[in-house]
N, C-alpha and C positions, 0 to 999 in steps of 0.2 A: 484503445489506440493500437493496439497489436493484431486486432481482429481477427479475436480468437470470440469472444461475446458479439453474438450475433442475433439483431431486433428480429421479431419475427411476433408482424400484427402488434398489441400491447404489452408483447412482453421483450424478453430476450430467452437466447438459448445456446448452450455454453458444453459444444463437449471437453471431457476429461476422461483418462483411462486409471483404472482400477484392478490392480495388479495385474497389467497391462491389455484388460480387455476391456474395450469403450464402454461409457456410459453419456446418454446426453442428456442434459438437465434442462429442462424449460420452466421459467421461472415468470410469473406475470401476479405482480402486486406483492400479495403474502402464501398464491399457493407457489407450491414446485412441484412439479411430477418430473419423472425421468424412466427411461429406457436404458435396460440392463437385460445383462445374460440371465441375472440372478437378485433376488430381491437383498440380499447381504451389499452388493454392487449398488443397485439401484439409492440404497438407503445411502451411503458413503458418499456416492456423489451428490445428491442432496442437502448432504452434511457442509459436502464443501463448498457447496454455492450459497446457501446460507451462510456460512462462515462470510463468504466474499461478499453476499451483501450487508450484513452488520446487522439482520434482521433480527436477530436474537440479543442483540446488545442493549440492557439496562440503561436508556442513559435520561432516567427521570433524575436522577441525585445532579449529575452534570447541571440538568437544567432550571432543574431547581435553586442550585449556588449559584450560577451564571446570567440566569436572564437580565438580570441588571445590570450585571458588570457594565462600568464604563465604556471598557474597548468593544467587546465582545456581543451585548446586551443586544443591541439590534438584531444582530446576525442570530443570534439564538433565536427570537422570538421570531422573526424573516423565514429562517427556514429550519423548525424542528425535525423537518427528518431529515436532516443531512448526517451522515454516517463517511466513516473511510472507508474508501475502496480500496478492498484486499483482491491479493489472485487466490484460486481455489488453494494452492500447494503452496508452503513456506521456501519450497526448491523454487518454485517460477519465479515469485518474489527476489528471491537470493541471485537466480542468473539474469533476471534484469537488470536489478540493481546493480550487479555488476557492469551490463551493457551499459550504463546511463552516468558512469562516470564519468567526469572534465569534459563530456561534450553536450550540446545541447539536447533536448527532448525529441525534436524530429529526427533529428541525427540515429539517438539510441531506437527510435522507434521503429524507423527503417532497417537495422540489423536486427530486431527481433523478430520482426513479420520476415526477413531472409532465409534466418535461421527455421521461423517454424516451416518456410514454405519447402527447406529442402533436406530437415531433417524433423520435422515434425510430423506424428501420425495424423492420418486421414480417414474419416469416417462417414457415409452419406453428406458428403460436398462440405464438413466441415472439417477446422485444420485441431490440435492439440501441437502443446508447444512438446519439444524433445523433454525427456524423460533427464535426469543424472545421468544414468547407466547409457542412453545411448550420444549424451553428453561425452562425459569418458570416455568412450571409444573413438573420438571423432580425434583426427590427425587434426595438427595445430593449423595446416595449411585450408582443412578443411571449413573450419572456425573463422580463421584471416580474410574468407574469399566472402563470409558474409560483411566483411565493411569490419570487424572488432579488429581494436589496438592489437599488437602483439603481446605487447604486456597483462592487456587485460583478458587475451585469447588461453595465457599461462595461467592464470588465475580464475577464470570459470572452470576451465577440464580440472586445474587440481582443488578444488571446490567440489566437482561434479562428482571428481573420485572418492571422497571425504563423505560426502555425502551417498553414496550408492554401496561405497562399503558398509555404513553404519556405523564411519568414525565419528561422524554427526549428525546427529537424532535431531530432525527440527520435527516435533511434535507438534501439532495444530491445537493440541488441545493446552497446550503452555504443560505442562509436565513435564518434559524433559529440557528445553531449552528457551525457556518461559523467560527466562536470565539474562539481558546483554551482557554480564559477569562473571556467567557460567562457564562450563569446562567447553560445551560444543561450543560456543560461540569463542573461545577463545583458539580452538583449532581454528577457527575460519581466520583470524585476526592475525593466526601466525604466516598465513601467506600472502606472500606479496602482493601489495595492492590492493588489500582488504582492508577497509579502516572502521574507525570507529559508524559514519557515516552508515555503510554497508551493512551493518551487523543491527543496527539502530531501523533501517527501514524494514531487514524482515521483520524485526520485532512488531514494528510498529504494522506494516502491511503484509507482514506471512502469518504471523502469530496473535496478531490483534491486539495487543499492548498496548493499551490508550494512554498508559502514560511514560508513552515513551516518546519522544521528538527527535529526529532524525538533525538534533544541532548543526552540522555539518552541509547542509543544505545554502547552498546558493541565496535562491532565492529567503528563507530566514535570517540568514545573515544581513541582508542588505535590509529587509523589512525591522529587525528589531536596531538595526545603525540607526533607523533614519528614525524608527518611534523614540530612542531613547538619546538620541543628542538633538534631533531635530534640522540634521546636517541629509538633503536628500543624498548626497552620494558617500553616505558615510556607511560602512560596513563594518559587522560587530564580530567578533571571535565567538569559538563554540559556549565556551564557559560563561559565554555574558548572553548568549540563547539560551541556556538552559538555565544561569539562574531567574532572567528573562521570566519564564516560563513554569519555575519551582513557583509560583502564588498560582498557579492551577492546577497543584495535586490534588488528586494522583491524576488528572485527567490533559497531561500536558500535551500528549497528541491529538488530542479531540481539541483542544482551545485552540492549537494551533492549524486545525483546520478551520475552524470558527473565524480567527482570525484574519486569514487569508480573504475568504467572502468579506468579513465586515471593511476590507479596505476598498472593496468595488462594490459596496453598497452604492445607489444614490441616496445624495443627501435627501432628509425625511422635509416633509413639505411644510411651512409656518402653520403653526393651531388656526382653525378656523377655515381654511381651506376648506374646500367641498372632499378630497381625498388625505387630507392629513391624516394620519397616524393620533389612536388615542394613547392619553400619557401614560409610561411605562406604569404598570406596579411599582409601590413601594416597598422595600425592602424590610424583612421585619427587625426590630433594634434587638 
């Protein structure tokens, strides 16, 4: 949505820089090649678009406890390659999510493609989002003029800071701040306007943490009000999402992507149809 991944033929193709010199990764099915200065480069970005597709993600145990599931069952066995979508960097992740606070998705979407388009690098006709460090340096007014809050324009740059000094190691590989509990995550928490929510999505989409659910989330709140009273306009608090969601550990980010699809499933057709659906597996006792 920020249009920074870009289709190109069957695949897509996604540049990112690598201690600050481009690389661009073109990715179509299960290969990826990339363009670099240097094959150290070349590999790293790789690393991270794999990352961002979930291509290297285990998730036979998921589907294995789950195909049945009541809620879920459909939507698992409908579409087993569904994966979450990560950004290459736990920073992109972390300054979006900050853009996409209290307003809605087209809103946050349109200050992110602003921001890459005028302080993002550029490399043969494609864009990269701003780095931390050139994050940091940007004057609050500079921030404000792409469309962000002021309050949340204070809260990405001292983020950005946090982040570009090394007060906050968001490690891709979960080794350092693998933790919503941890010590980096809890710098982030100490500034205004970061909440639990914020800290929950990079986990979930910077860091790959499938069992992590971003409870704070709008749209789950409103989906587990109405599965768990059966009231459509009823919405639930974070604590009643997450326990919610505790009957699918450790995997409670990934159900709750499952989830979402299984409610715009169409309904499966009566047995006998010419295209019905044959009956699910039975679970073993």
């Amino acid at each position: 949505m920020d249009g920074l991944t870009r289709r190109r033929g069957n695949g897509v193709v996604r540049l990112t820089h690598v201690d600050g010199a481009p690389v661009v990764v073109a990715v179509c099915g299960t290969v990826f090649a990339a363009r670099a200065a240097s094959p150290e480069a070349a590999r790293e970005g790789i690393a991270r678009m794999r990352h961002a597709t979930g291509i290297d993600d285990d998730l036979a145990p998921f589907h294995e406890r789950f195909r049945d599931d009541p809620l879920l069952g459909r939507a698992v066995r409908a579409r087993p390659w569904l994966r979450v979508r990560r950004q290459p960097t736990p920073w992109e992740t972390l300054a979006w999510s900050i853009t996409e606070q209290l307003i809605d998705l087209p809103r946050a979407t349109a200050i992110q493609r602003r921001l890459i388009a005028a302080h993002g690098p550029r490399y043969d006709r494609l864009r990269d989002s701003p780095d931390a460090a050139t994050v940091a340096a940007l004057a609050p007014a500079q921030i404000d003029a792409c469309g962000l809050a002021p309050k949340r324009t204070q809260a990405l740059r001292r983020a950005a800071r946090e982040v570009a000094a090394g007060r906050v190691a968001l490690a891709r590989d979960g080794a350092v701040a693998a933790d919503p509990r941890g010590a980096d995550f809890a710098r982030l928490l100490a500034i205004p306007e970061i909440g639990t929510w914020t800290v929950e999505m990079v986990a979930l989409h910077g860091l790959g943490r499938l069992d992590v659910i971003p409870a704070g989330d709008l749209g789950y709140l409103k989906l587990i009000g109405r599965l768990t009273t059966g009231n459509p306009r009823a919405v639930a608090d974070e604590d009643e999402v997450r326990g919610f969601f505790a009957a699918y550990a450790p995997w409670a980010g990934m159900a709750a992507q499952y989830l979402s699809r299984a409610m715009t499933l169409p309904a499966p057709r009566r047995a006998g149809t010419r295209w019905s659906a044959g009956a699910p597996r039975k679970a073993v006792a």
